[in-house]
C-alpha positions as CSV (number, residue, x, y, z in Angstrom):
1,X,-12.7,-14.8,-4.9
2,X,-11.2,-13.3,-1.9
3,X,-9.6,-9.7,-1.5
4,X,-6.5,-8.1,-0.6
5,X,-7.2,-6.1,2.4
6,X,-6.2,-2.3,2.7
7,X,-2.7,-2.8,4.9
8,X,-0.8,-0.6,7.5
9,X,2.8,-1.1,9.3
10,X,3.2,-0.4,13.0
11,X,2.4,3.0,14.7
12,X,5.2,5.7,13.7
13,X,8.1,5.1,15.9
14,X,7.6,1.4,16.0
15,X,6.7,0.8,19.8
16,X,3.6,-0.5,21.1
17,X,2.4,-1.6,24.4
18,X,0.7,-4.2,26.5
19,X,-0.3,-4.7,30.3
20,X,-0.1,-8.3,31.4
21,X,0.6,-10.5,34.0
22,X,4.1,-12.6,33.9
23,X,7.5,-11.4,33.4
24,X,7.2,-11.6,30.0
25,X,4.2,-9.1,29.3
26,X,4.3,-9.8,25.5
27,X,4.0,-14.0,26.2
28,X,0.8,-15.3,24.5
29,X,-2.2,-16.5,27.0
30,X,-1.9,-20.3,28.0
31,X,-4.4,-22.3,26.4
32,X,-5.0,-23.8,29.5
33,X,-7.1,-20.3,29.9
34,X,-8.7,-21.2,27.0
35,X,-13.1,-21.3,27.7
36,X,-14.7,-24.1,26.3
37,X,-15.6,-23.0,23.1
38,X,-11.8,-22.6,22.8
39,X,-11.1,-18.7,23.1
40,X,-10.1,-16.5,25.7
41,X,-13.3,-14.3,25.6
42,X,-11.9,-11.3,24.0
43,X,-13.0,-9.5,20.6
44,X,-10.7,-10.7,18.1
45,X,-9.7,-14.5,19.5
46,X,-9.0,-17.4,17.1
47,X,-12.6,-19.4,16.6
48,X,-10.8,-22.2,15.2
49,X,-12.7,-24.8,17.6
50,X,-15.7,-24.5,16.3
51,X,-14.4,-25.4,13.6
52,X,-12.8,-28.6,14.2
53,X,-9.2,-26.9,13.7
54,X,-7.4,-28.6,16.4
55,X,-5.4,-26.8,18.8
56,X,-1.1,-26.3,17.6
57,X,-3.5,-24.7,14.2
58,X,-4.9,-22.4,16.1
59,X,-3.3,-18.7,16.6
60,X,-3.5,-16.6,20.0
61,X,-3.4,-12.7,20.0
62,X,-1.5,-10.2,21.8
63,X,-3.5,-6.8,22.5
64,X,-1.4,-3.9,22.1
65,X,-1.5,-0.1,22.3
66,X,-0.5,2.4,20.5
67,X,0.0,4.7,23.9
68,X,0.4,3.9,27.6
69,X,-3.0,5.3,28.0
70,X,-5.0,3.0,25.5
71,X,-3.3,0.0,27.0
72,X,-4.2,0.8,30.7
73,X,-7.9,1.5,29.8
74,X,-8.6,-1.6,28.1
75,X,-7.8,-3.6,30.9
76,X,-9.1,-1.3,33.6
77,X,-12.4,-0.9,31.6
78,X,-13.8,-3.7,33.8
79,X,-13.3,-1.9,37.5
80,X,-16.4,1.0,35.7
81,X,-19.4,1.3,38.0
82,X,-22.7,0.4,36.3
83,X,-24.9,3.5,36.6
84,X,-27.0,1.8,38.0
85,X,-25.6,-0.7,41.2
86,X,-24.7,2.6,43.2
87,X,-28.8,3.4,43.5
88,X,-29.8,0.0,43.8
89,X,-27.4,-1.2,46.4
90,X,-28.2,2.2,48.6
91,X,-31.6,1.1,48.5
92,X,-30.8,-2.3,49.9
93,X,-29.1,-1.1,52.3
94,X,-31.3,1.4,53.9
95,X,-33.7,-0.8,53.9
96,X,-31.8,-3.0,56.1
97,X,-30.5,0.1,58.2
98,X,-27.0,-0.1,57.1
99,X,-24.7,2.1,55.2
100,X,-23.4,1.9,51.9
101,X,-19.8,0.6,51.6
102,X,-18.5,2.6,48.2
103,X,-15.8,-0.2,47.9
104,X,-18.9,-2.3,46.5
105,X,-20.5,0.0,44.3
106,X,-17.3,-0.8,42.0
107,X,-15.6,2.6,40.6
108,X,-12.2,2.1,41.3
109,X,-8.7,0.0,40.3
110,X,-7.9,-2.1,43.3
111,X,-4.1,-2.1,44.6
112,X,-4.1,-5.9,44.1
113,X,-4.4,-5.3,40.2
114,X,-1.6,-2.9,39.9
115,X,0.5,-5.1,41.9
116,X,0.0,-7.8,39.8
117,X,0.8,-6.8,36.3
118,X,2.9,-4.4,34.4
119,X,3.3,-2.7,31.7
120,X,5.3,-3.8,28.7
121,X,7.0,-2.2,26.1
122,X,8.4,-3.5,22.6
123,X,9.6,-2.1,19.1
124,X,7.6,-4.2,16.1
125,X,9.5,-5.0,13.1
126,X,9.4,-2.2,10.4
127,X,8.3,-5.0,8.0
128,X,5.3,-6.0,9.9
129,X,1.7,-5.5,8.0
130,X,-1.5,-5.1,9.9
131,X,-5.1,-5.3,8.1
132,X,-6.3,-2.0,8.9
133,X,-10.1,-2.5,10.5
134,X,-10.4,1.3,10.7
135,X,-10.2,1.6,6.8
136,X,-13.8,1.8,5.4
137,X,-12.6,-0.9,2.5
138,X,-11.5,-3.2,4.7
139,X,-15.1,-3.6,6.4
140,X,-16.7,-3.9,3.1
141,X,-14.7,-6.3,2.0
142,X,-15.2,-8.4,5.2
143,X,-19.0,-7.4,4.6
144,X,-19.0,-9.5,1.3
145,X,-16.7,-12.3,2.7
146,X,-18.6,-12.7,6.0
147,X,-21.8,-12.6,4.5
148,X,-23.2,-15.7,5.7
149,X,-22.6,-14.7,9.4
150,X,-23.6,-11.5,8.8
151,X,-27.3,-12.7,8.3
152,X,-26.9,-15.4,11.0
153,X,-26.7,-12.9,13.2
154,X,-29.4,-10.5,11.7
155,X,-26.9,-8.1,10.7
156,X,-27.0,-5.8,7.6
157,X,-23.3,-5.1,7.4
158,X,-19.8,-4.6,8.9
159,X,-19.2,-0.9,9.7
160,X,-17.3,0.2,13.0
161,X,-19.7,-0.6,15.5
162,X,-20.0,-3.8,14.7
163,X,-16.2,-4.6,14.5
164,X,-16.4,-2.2,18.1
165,X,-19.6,-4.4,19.2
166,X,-19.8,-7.2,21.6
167,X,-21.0,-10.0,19.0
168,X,-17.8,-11.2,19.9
169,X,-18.3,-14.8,17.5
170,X,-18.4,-11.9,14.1
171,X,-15.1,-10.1,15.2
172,X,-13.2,-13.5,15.8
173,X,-14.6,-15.0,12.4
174,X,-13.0,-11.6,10.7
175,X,-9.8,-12.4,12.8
176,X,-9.2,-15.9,11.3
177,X,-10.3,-14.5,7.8
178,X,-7.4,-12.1,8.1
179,X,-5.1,-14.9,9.7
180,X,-5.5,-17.2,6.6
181,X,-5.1,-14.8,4.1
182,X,-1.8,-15.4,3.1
183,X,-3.4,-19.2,1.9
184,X,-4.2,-17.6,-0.4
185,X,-1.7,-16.2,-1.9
186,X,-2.9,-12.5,-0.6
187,X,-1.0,-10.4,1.7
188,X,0.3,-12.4,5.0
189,X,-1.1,-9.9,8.2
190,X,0.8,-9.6,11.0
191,X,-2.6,-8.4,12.6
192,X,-5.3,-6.1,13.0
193,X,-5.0,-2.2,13.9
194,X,-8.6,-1.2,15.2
195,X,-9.7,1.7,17.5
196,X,-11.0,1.3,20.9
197,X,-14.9,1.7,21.3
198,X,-14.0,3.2,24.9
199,X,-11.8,6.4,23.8
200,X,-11.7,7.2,19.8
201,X,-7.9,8.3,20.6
202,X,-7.1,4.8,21.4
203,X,-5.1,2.9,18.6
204,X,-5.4,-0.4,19.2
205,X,-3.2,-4.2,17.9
206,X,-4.2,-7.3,17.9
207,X,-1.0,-9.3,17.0
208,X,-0.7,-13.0,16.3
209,X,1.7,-14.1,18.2
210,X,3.2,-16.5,16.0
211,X,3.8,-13.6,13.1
212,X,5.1,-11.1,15.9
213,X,8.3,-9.8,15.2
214,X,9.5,-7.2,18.3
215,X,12.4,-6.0,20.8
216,X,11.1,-6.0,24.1
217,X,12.0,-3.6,27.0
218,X,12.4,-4.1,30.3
219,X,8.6,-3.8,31.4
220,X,7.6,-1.1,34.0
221,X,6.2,-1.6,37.6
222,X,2.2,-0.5,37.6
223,X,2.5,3.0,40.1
224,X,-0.6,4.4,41.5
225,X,0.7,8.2,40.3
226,X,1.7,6.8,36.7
227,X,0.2,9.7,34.6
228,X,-0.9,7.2,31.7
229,X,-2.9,5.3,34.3
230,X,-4.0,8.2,35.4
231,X,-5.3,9.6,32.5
232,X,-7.3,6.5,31.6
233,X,-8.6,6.0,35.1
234,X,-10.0,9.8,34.2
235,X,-11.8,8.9,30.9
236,X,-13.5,5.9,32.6
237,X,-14.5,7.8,35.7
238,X,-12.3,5.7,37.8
239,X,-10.1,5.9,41.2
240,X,-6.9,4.4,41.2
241,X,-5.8,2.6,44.5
């Protein structure tokens, strides 16, 4: 018989936020982004699809931040230079006599991205519960619920790097687990709170859009100089242009 999941409410103060294209930086993807397999790719996506659960059934999620900071270096995560393309594209290069551009080696956030998003802000409803992915119940409980896909994908258990990891199909299964909770009569989540596997100090949302409750602000033009930006581009090793 299914659990009751260890619950939170939103980060003190109420506010979280979100970088995203679109005026509205809080709107939920379009399906029409949707891959095949029905998700958008990221860790804790609806993977209703393979399920047969057609489409106005199926939730989408809005990642969140706790601070500025976590919700810049999420997205600009991507833009990291591989340790190892710098070495092998010099040697490429010399070998055809020509010198290395370090716009290719990767390493930086291009202008083009900045000018294209920005970053949201909005105050969750007091009311709002999250399952709390951080809390050492919560993953045993999913350990014993998910068990099946737990030794499909040769897995002993559910502990933080797994919910952190890139097996991407396991942390989407956990997401719909949580979303149809409240079928059963248990506690009806609002989302997940989880902790970035780039930067501990990162408090993370996944909210499901449908069940999210907020006042948005006016969202804030992407500046080269914006300190959070900043401060992430410095934990990744990046250059902002």
């Amino acid at each position: 018989m299914a659990r009751d999941l260890p619950d939170v409410g939103p980060p003190e103060g109420g506010k979280v936020f979100r970088v995203a294209w679109g005026v509205d930086p809080f709107a939920p993807p379009d399906w029409g982004w949707a891959q095949v397999h029905g998700t958008f790719g990221n860790r804790f996506d609806d993977p209703g699809a393979y399920h047969g659960i057609k489409e106005s059934n199926r939730f989408r999620v809005c990642y969140c931040a706790t601070q500025p900071e976590g919700a810049f270096g999420e997205t600009i995560a991507r833009f990291r230079k591989a340790p190892t393309v710098g070495k092998d594209l010099q040697l490429l290069l010399l070998e055809d006599h020509e010198t290395p551009d370090p716009d290719l080696e990767g390493g930086k956030v291009p202008k083009e991205w900045r000018l294209q998003r920005s970053l949201g802000t909005t105050q969750l409803d007091e009311t709002l519960l999250f399952a709390d992915f951080a809390n050492g119940e919560t993953l045993t409980i999913l350990g014993k619920e998910l068990a099946s896909l737990l030794a499909r994908f040769r897995l002993r258990e559910i502990d933080l790097s797994t919910i952190t990891s890139q097996q991407r199909r396991l942390t989407q299964e956990a997401a719909r687990y949580v979303y149809e909770l409240d079928k059963l009569g248990l506690t009806g989540f609002a989302g997940i709170r989880y902790v970035s596997r780039l930067h501990e100090g990162w408090e993370l949302w996944a909210i499901f859009h449908d069940r999210m409750v907020h006042t948005p602000e006016q969202p804030r033009v992407i500046r080269k100089e914006d300190p959070d930006l900043q401060k992430a581009a410095k934990v990744l090793g990046l250059r902002v242009n």
